[in-house]
Residue, then its C-alpha position, 0 to 999 in steps of 0.5 A: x883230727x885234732x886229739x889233743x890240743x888243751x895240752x900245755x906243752x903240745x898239739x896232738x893229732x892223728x893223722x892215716x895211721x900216725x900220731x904227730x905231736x906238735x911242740x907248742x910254743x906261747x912267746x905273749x904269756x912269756x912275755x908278760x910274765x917277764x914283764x909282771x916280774x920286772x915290774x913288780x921285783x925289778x930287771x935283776x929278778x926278771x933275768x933271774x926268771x928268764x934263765x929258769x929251767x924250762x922244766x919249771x912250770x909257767x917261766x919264761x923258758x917253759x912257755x917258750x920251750x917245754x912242748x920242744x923239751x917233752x918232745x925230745x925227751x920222749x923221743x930220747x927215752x923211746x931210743x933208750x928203753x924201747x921196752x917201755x915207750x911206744x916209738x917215736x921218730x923226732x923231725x925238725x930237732x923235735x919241734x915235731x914228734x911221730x909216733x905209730x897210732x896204737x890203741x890206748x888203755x882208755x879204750x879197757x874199762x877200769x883201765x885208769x885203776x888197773x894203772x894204779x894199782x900195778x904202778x902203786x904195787x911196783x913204785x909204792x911211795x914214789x908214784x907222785x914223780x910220775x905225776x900227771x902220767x898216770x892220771x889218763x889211760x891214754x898214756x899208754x898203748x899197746x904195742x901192735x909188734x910185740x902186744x906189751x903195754x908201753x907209755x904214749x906220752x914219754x915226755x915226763x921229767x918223772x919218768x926219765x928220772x925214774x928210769x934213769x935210776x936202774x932199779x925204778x926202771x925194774x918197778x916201771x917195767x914190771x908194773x907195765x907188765x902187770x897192766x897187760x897181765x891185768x887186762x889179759x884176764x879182763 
């Protein structure tokens, strides 16, 4: 079953007690953007373009890439803060990522401003880095091993860039905690 396919970046599906997320690639829209910058700046400017980064949204390498970066990324940052992302085991050098199928904070009513609150609380003015991560419930789940509340989707520059800094990753952890405190008293 199909559970998310309007995802720039990957195809999601649920498949016996896994979730598979499949890298998603768009070569025409790449293309045409090449060309739409050729045209209109020239072919130096069209280079310019193809070697941006593919964490920049709409270049070409994004279009091409970013569903395979936001895999190995998350699959990265599962390995380095276990404590935070849901594992997740990466096949084909991240092409495809798999992950145990837990239950989503989508599922707990008031879960989206109980997630808000916890982060604006540990994170305070530096939530925005996290961007789209905290605007649905479902990237988050329980952890049926140990019950701690752990990002689904790790594939977020944000994140990583948060959790890279010692001190954020304190304020993601203890928001996170703070989640599952919250939802323990509901």
């Amino acid at each position: 079953m199909i559970v998310d396919s309007n995802g720039s970046d990957r195809i999601v599906f649920e498949h016996g007690e896994h979730v598979w997320k499949v890298a998603r690639t768009q070569p025409v829209r790449a293309g045409r953007e090449l060309v739409r910058v050729a045209s209109s700046y020239g072919m130096r400017n069209a280079e310019k373009t193809l070697r941006m980064n593919a964490d920049v949204y709409q270049s070409p390498r994004w279009e091409l890439a970013h569903g395979l970066v936001a895999n190995r990324r998350e699959h990265r940052l599962a390995v380095n803060y276990p404590d935070l992302v849901i594992a997740t085991t990466s096949l084909a050098g991240g092409i495809i990522n798999k992950q145990r199928k837990v239950r989503t904070l989508d599922s707990f009513e008031g879960s989206r401003d109980c997630i808000l609150n916890a982060f604006r609380g540990s994170v305070g003015i530096r939530i925005p880095i996290l961007g789209h991560m905290l605007e649905q419930a479902s990237n988050f789940g329980i952890d049926p091993d140990d019950g701690a509340v752990k990002f689904v989707d790790g594939g977020s520059r944000g994140l990583e860039q948060m959790l890279e800094e010692e001190k954020r990753g304190r304020d993601i952890q203890l928001a996170l905690e703070n989640v599952r405190a919250i939802l323990n008293e509901g």
